[in-house]
C-alpha positions in Angstrom: -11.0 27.5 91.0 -11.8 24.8 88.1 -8.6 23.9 86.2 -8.5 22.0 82.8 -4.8 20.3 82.0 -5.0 19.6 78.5 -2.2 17.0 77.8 -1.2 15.8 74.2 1.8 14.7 74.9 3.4 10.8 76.0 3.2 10.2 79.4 6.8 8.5 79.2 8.3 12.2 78.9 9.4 14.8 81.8 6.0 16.1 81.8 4.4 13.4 83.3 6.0 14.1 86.8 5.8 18.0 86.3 1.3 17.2 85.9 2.0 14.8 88.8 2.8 17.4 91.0 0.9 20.0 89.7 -2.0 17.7 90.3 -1.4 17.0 93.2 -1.0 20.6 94.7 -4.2 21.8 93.0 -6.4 19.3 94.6 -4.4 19.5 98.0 -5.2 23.5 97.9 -8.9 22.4 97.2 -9.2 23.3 93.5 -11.6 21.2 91.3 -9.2 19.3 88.6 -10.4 17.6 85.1 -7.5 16.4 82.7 -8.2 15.9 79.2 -6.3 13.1 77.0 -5.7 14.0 73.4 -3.3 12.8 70.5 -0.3 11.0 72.4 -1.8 12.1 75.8 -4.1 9.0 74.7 -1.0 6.7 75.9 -1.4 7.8 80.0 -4.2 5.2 79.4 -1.9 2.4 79.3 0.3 3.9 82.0 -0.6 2.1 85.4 0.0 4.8 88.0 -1.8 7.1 85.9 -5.0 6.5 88.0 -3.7 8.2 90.9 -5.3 11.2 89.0 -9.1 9.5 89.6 -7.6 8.7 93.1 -7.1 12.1 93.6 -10.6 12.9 92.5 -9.6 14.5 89.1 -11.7 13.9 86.5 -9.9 12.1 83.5 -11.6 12.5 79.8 -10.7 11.1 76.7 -11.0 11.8 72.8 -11.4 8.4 72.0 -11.0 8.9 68.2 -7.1 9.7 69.7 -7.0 6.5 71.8 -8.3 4.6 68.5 -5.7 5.3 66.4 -2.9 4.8 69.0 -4.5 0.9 69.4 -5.2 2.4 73.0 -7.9 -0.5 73.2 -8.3 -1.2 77.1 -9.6 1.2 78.8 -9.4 1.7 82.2 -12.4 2.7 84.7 -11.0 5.8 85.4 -11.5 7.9 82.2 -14.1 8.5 80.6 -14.3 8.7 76.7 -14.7 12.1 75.3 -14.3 14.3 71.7 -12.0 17.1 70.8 -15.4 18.9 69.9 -16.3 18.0 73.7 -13.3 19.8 75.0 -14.2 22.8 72.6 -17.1 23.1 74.6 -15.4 22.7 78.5 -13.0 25.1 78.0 -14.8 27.7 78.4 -16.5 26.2 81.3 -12.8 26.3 83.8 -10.8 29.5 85.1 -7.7 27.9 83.9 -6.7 25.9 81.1 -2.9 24.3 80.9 -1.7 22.8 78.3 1.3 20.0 77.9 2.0 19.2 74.7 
């Protein structure tokens, strides 16, 4: 199964471990995983541990217009820089779509 996890809000707040271990069940039962960064979701950027999602093999998009205006300027090798419009377009390419906000 292809499962999006939308996430808009700061990765400083309960939810971060909650997609932690989401994440991590999904790809341990073998789903395919893409998280999508948007509004404060921009901030796991600056988050160090944040790239055990790409260590996981989950795919880690961006809107950078979101990272922009949070001064989210470093960015790490992990994500890759995306659009809201872009994320218009994948969701209707994944079985599921969760969304933290």
């Amino acid at each position: 199964m292809k499962v999006l996890i939308v996430i808009t809000s700061v990765p400083f707040a309960k939810d971060y471990s909650t997609i932690t271990k989401l994440t991590q069940k999904l790809t341990a039962k073998g789903h395919e995983v893409s998280i999508f960064l948007s509004g404060n979701g921009a901030y796991y950027l600056i988050r160090p541990d944040a790239s055990t999602f790409a260590d996981l093999g989950v795919k880690v998009y961006f809107c950078a217009h979101s990272a922009h205006q949070r001064g989210v300027d470093k960015i790490p090798p992990w994500a890759e820089s995306s659009s809201t419009y872009n994320l218009s377009k994948m969701m209707g390419e994944f079985d599921k779509v969760i969304v933290f906000n």
